[in-house]
PAVEXKOL-843461 format. One record per atom (N, C-alpha, C, O): residue number from 1; residue in one letter; chain; atom name; y, x, z. Coordinates in nm, 4 decimals, m for minus. Atoms other than C-alpha are relative to their C-alpha. Layout:
+-----+------+-------+------+----------+----------+----------+
|  nr | rest | kette | atom |        Y |        X |        Z |
+-----+------+-------+------+----------+----------+----------+
| NUM |    A |     A |   CA |        Y |        X |        Z |
...
+-----+------+-------+------+----------+----------+----------+
This chain:
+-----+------+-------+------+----------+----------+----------+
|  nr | rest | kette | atom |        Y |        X |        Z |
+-----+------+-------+------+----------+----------+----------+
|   1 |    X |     A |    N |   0.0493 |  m0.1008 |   0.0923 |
|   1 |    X |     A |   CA |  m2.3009 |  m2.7742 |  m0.5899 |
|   1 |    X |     A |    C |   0.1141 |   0.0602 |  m0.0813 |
|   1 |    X |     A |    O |   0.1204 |   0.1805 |  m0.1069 |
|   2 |    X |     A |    N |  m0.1120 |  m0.0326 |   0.1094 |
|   2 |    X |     A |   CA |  m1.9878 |  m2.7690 |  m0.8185 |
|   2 |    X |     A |    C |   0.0670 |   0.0967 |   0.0599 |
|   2 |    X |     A |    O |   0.0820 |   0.2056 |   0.0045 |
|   3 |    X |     A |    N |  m0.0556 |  m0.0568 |  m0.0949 |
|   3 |    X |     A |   CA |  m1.7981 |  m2.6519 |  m0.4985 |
|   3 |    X |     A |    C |  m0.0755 |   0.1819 |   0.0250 |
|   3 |    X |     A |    O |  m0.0108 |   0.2848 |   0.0056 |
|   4 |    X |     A |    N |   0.0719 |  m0.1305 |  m0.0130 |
|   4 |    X |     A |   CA |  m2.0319 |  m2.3425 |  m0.4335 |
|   4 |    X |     A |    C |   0.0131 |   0.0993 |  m0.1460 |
|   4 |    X |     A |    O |   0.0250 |   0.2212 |  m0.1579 |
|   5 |    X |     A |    N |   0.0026 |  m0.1114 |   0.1948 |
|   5 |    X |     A |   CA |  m2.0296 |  m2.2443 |  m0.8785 |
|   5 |    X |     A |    C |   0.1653 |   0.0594 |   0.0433 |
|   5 |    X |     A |    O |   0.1928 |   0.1790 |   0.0338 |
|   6 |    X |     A |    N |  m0.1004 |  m0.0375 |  m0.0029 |
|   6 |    X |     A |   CA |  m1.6568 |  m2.2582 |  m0.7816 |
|   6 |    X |     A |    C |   0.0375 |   0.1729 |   0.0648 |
|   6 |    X |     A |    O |   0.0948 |   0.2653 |   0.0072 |
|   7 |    X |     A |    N |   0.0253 |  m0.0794 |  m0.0942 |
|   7 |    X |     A |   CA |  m1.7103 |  m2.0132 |  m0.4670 |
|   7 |    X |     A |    C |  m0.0126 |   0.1380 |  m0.0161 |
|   7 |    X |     A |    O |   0.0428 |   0.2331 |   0.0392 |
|   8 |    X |     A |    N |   0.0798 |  m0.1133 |   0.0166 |
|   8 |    X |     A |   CA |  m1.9216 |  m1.7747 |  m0.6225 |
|   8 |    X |     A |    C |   0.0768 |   0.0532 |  m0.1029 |
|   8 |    X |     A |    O |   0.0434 |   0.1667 |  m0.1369 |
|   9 |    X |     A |    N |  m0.0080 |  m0.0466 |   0.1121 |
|   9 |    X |     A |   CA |  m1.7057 |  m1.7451 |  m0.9203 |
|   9 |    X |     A |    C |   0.1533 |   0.0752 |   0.0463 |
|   9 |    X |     A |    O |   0.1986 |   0.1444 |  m0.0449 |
|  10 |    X |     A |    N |  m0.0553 |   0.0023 |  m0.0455 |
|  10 |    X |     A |   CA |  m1.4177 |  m1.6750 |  m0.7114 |
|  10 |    X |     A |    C |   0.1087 |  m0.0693 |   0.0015 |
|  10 |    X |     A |    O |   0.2004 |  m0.0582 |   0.0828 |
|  11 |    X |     A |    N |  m0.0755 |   0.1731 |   0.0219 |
|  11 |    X |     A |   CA |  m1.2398 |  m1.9836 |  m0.8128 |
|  11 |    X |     A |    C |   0.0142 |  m0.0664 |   0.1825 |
|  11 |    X |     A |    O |  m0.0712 |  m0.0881 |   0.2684 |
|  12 |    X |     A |    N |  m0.0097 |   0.0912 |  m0.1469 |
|  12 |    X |     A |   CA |  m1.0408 |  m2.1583 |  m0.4862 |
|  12 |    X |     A |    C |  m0.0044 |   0.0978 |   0.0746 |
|  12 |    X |     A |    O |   0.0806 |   0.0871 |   0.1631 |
|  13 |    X |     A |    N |  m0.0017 |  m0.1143 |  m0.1151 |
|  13 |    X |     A |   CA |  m1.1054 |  m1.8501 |  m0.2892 |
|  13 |    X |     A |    C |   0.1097 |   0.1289 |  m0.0317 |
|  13 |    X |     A |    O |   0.1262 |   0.1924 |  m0.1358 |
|  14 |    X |     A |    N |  m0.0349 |  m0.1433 |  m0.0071 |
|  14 |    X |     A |   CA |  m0.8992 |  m1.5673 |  m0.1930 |
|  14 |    X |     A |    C |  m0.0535 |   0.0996 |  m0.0559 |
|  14 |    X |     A |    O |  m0.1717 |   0.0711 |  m0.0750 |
|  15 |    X |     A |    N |   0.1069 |  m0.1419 |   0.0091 |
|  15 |    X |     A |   CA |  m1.0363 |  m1.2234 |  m0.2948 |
|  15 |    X |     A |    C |   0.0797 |   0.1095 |   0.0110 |
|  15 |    X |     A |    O |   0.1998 |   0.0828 |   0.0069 |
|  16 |    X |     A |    N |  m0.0741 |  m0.1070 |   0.0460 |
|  16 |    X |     A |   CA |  m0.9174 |  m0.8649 |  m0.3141 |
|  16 |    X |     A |    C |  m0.0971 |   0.1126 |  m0.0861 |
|  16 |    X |     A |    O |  m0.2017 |   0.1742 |  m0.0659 |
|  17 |    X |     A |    N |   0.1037 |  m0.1123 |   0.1169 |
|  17 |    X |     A |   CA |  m1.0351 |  m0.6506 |  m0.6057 |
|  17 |    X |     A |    C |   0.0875 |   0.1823 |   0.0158 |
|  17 |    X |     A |    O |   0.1850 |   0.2024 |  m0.0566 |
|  18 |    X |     A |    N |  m0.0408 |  m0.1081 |   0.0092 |
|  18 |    X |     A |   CA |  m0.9433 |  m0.2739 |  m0.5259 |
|  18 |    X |     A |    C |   0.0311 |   0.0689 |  m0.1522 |
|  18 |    X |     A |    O |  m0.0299 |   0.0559 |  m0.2584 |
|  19 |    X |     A |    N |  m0.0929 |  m0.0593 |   0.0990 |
|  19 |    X |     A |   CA |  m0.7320 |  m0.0888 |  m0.7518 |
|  19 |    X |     A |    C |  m0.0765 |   0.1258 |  m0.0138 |
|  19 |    X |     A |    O |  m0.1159 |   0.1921 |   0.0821 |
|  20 |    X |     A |    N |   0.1006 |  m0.0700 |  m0.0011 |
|  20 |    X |     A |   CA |  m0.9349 |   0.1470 |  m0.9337 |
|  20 |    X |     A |    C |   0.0829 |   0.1763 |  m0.0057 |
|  20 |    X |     A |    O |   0.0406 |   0.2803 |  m0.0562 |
|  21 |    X |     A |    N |  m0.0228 |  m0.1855 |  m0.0245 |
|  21 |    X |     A |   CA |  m0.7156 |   0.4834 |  m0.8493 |
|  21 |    X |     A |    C |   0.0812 |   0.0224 |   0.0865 |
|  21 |    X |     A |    O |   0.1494 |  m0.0773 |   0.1100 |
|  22 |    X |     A |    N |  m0.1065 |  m0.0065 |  m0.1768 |
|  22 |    X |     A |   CA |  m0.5013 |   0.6046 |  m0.5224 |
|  22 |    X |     A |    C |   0.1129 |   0.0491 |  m0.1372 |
|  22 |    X |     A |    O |   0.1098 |   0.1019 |  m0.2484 |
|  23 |    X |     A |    N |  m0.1125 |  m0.0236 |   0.0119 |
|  23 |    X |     A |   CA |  m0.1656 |   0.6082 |  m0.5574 |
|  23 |    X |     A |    C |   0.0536 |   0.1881 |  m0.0510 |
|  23 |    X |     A |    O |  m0.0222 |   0.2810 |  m0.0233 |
|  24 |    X |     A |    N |   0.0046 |  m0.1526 |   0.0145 |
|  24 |    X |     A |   CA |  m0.0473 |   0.9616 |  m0.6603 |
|  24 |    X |     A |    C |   0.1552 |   0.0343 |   0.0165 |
|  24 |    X |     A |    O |   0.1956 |   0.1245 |  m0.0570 |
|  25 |    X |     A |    N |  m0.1298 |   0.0029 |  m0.0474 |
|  25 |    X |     A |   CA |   0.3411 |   0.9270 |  m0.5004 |
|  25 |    X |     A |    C |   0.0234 |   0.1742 |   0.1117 |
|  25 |    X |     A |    O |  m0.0555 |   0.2435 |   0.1759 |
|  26 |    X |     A |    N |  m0.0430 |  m0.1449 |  m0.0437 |
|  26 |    X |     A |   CA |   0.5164 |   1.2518 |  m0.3657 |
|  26 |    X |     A |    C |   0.0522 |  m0.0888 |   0.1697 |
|  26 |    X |     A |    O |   0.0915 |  m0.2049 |   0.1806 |
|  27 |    X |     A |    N |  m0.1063 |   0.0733 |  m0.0459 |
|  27 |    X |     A |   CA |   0.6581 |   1.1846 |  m0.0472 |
|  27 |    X |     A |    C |   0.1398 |  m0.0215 |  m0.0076 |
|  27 |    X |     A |    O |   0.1949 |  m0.1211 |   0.0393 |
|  28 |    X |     A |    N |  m0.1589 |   0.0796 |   0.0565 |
|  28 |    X |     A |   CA |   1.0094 |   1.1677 |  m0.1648 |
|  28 |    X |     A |    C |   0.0021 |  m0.1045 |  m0.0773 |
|  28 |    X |     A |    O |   0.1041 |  m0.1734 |  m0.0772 |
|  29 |    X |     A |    N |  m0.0298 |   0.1041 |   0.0256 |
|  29 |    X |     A |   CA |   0.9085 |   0.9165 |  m0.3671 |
|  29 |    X |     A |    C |   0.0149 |  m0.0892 |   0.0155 |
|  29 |    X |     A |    O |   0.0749 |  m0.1677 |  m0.0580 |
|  30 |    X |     A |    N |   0.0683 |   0.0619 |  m0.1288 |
|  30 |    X |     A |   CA |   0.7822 |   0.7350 |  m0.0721 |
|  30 |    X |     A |    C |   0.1266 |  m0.0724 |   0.0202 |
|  30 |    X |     A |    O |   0.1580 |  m0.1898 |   0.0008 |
|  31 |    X |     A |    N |  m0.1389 |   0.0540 |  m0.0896 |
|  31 |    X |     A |   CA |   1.1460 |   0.7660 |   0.1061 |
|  31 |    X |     A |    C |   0.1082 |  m0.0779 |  m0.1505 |
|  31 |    X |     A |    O |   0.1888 |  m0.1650 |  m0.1175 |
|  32 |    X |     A |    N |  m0.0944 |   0.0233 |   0.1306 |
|  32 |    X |     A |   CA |   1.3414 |   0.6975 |  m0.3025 |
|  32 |    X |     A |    C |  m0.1049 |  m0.1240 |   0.0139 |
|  32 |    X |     A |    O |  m0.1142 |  m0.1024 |   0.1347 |
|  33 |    X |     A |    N |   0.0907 |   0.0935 |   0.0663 |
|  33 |    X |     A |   CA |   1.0953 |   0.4152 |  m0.3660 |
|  33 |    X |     A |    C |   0.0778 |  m0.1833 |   0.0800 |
|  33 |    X |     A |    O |   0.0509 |  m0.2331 |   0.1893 |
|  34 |    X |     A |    N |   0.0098 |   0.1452 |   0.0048 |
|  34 |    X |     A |   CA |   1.2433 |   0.0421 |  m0.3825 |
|  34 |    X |     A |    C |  m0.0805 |  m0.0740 |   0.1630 |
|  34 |    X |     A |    O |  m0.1704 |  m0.0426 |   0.2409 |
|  35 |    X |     A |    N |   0.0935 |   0.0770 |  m0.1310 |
|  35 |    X |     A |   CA |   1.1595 |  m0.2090 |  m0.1038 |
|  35 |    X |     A |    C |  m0.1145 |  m0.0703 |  m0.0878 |
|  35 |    X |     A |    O |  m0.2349 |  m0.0560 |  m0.0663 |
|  36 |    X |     A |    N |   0.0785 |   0.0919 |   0.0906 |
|  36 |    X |     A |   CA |   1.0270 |  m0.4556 |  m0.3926 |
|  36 |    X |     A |    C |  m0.1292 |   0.1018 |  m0.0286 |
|  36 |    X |     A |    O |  m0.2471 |   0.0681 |  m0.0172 |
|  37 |    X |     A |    N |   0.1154 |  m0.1105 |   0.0760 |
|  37 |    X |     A |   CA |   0.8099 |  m0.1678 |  m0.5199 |
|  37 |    X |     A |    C |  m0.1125 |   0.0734 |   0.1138 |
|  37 |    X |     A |    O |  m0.2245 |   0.1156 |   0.0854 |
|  38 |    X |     A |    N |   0.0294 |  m0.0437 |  m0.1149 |
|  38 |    X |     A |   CA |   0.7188 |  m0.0500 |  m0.1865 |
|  38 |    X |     A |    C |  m0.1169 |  m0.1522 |   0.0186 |
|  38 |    X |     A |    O |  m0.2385 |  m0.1378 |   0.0060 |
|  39 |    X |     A |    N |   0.0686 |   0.1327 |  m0.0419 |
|  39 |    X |     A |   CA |   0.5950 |  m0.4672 |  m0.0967 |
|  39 |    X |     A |    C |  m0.1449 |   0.0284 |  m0.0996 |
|  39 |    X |     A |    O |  m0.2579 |   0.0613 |  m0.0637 |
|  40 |    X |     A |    N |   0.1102 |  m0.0275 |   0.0754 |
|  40 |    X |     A |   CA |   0.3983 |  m0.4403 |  m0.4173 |
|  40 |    X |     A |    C |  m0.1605 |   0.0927 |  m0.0230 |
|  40 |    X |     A |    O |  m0.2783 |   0.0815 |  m0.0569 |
|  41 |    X |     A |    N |   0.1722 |  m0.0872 |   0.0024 |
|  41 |    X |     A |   CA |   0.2026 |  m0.1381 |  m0.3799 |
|  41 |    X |     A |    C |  m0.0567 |  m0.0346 |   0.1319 |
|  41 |    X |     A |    O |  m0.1778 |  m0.0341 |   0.1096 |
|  42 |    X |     A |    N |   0.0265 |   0.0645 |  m0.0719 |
|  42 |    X |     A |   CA |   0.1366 |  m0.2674 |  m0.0495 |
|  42 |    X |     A |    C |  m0.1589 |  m0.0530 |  m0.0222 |
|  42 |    X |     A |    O |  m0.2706 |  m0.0186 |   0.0163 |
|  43 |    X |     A |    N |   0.0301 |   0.1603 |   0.0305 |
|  43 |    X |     A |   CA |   0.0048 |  m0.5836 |  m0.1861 |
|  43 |    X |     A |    C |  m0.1155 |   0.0167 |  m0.0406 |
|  43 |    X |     A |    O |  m0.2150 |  m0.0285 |   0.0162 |
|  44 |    X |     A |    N |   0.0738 |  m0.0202 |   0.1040 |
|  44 |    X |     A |   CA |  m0.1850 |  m0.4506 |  m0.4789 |
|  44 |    X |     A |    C |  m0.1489 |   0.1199 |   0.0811 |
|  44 |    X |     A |    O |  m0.2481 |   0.1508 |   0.0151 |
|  45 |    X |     A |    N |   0.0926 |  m0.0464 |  m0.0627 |
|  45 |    X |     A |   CA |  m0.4029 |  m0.2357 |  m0.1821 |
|  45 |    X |     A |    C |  m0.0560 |  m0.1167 |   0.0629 |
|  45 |    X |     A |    O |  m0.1779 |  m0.1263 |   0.0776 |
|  46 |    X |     A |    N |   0.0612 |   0.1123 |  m0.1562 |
|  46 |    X |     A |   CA |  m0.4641 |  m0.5276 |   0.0639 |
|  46 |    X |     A |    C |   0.1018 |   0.0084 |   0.0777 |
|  46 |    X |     A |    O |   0.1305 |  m0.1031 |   0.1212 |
|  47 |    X |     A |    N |  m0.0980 |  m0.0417 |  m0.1258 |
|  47 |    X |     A |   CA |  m0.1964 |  m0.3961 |   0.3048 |
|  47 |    X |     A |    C |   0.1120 |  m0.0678 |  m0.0348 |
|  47 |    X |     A |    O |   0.1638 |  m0.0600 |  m0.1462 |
|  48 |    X |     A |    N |  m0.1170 |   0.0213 |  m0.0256 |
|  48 |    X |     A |   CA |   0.0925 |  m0.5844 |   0.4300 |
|  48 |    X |     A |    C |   0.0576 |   0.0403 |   0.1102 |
|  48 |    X |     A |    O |   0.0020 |   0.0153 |   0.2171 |
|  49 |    X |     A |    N |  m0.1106 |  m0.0144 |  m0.0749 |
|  49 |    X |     A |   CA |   0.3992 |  m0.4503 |   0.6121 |
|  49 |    X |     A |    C |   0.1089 |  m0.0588 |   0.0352 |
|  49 |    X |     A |    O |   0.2036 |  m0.0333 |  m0.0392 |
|  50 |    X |     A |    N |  m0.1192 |   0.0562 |  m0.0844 |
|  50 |    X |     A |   CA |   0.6511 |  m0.6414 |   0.8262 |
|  50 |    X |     A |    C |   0.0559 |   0.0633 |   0.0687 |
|  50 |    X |     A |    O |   0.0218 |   0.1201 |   0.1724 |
|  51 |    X |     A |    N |  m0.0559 |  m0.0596 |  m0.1105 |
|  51 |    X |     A |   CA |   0.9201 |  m0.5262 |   0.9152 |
|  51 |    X |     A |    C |   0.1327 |   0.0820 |  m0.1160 |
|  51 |    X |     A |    O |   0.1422 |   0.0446 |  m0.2329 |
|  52 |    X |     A |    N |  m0.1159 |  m0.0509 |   0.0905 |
|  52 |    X |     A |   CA |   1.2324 |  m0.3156 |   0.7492 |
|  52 |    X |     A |    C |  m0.0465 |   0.1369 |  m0.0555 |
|  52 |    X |     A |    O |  m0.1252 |   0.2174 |  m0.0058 |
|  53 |    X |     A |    N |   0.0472 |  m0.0829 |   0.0575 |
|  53 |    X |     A |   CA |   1.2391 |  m0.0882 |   0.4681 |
|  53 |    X |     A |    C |  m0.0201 |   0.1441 |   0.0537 |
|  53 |    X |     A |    O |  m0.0755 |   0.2272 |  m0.0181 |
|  54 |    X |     A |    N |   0.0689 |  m0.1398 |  m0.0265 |
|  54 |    X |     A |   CA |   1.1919 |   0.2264 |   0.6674 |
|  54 |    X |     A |    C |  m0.1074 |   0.0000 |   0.0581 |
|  54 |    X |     A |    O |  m0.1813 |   0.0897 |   0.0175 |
|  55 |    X |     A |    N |   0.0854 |   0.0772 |  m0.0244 |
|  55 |    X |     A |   CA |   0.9404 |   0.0625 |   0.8596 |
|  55 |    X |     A |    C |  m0.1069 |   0.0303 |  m0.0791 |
|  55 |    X |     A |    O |  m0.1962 |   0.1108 |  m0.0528 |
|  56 |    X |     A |    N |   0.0900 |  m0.0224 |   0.1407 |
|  56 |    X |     A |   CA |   0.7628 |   0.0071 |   0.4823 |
|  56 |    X |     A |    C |  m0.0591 |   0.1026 |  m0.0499 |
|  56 |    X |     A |    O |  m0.1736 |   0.1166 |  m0.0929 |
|  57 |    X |     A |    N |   0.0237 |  m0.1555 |   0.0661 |
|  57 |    X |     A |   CA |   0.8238 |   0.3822 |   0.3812 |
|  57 |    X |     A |    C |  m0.0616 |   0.0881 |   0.0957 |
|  57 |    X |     A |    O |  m0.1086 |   0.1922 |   0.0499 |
|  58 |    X |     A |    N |   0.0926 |  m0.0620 |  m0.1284 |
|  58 |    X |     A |   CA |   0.6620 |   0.5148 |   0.7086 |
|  58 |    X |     A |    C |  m0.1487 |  m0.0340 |  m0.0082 |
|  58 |    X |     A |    O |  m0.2464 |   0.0401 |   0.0022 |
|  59 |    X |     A |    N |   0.2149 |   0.0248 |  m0.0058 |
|  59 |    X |     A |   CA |   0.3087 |   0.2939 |   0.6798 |
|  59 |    X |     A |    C |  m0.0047 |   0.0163 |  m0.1961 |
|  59 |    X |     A |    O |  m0.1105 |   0.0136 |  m0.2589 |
|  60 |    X |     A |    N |   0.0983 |  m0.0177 |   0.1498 |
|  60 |    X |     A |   CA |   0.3111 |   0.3402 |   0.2841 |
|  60 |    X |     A |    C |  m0.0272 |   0.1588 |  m0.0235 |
|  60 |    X |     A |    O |  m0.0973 |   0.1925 |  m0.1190 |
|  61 |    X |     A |    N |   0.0147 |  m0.1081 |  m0.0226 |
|  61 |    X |     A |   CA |   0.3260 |   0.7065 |   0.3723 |
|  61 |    X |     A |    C |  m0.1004 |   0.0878 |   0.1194 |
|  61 |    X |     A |    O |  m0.1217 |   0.2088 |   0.1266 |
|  62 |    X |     A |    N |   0.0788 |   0.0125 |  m0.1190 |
|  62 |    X |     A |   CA |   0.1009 |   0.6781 |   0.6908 |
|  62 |    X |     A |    C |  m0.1215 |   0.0058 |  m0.0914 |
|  62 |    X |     A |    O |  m0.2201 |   0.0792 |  m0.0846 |
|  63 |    X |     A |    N |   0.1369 |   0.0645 |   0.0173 |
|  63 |    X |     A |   CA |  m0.1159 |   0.4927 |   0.4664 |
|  63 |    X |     A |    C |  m0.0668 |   0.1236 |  m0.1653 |
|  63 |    X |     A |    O |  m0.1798 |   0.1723 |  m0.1677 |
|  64 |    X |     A |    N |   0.0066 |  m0.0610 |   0.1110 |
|  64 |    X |     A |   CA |  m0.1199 |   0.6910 |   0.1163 |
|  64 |    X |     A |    C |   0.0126 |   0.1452 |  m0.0291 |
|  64 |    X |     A |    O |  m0.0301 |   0.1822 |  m0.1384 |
|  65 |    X |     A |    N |  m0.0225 |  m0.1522 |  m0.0327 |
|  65 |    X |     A |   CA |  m0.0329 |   1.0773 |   0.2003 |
|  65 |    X |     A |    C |  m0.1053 |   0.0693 |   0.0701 |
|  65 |    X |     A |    O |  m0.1538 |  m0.0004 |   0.1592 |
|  66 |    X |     A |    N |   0.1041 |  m0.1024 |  m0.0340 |
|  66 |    X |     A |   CA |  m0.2780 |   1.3291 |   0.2963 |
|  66 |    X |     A |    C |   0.0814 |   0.1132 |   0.1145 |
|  66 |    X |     A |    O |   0.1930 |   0.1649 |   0.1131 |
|  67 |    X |     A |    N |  m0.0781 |  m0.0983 |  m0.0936 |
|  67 |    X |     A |   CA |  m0.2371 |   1.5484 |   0.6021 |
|  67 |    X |     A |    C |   0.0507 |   0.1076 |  m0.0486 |
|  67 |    X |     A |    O |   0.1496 |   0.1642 |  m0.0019 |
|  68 |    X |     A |    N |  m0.0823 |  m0.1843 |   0.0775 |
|  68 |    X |     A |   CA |  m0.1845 |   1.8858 |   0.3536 |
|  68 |    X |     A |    C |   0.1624 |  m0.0851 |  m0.0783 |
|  68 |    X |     A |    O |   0.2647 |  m0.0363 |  m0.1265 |
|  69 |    X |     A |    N |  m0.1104 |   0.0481 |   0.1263 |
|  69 |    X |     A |   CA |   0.0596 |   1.6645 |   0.1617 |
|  69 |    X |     A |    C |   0.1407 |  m0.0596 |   0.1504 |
|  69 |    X |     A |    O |   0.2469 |  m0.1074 |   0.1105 |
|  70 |    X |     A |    N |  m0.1041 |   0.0149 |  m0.0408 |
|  70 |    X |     A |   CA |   0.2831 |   1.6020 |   0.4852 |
|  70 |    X |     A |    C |   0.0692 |   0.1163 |   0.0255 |
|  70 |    X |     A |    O |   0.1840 |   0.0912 |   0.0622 |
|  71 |    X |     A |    N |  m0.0293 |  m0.0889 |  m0.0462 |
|  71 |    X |     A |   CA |   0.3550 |   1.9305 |   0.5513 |
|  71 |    X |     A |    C |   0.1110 |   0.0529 |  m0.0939 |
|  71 |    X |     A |    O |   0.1145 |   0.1723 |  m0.1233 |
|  72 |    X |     A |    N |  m0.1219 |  m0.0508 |   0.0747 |
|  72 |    X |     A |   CA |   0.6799 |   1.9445 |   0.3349 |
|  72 |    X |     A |    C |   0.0880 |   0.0372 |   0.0893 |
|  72 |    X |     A |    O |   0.0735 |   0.0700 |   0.2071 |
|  73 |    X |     A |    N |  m0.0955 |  m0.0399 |  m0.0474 |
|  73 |    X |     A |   CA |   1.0116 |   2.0088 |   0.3649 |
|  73 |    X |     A |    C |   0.0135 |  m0.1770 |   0.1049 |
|  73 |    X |     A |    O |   0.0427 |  m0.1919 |   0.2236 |
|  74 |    X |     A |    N |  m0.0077 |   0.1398 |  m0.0780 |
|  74 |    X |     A |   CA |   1.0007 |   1.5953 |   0.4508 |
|  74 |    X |     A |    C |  m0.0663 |  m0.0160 |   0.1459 |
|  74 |    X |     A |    O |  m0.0328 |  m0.1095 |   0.2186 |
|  75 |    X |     A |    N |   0.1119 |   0.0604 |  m0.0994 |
|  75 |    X |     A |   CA |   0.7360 |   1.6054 |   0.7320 |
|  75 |    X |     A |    C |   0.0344 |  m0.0593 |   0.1639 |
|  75 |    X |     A |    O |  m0.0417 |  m0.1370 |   0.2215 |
|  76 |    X |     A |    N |  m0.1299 |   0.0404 |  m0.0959 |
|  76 |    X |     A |   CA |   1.0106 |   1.5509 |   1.0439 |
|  76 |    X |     A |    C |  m0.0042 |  m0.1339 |  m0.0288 |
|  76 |    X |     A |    O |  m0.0813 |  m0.1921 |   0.0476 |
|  77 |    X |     A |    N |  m0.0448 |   0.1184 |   0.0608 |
|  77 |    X |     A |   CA |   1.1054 |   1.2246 |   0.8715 |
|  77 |    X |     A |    C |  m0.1353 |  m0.0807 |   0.0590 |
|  77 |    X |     A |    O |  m0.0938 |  m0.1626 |   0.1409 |
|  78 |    X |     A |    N |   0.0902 |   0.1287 |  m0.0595 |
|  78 |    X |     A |   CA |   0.7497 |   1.0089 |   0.9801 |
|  78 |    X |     A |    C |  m0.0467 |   0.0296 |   0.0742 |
|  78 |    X |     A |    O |  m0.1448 |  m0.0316 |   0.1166 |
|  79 |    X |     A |    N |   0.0725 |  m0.0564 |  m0.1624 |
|  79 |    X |     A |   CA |   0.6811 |   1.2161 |   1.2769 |
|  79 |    X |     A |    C |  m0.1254 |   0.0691 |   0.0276 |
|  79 |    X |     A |    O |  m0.1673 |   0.0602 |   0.1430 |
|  80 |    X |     A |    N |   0.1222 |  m0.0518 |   0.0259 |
|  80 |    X |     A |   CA |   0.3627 |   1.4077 |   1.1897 |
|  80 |    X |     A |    C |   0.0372 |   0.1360 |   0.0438 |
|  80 |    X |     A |    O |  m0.0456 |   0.2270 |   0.0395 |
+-----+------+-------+------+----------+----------+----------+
């Protein structure tokens, strides 16, 4: 019983609580942006990336950018 109050309370368990606003990063900030800082926002979605920092700056830009928003001067750079 104790085990289950634990459960429900999310005590002992994993969880992920969504972050209550999208990211609002340019993509240059994307490619300027830290590996550490890069892991984090990651993290702080659910999403992990393995693998090297351009790697990182490709799926946090995959993952967080809007198709009107690749169409910069950057948009070459993640292959879109």
């Amino acid at each position: 019983m104790e085990r289950e109050k634990k459960e429900m309370n999310g005590v002992g368990l994993g969880f992920f609580q969504m972050p209550l606003h999208y990211p609002r990063y340019t993509m240059q900030d994307y490619l300027d942006m830290p590996e550490w800082k890069l892991d984090r926002l990651l993290s702080e979605y659910g999403l992990s990336a393995t693998g090297d920092l351009d790697y990182k700056r490709k799926f946090a830009i995959g993952a967080f950018l809007w198709h009107h928003d690749l169409h910069g001067s950057q948009s070459a750079y993640c292959g879109y």
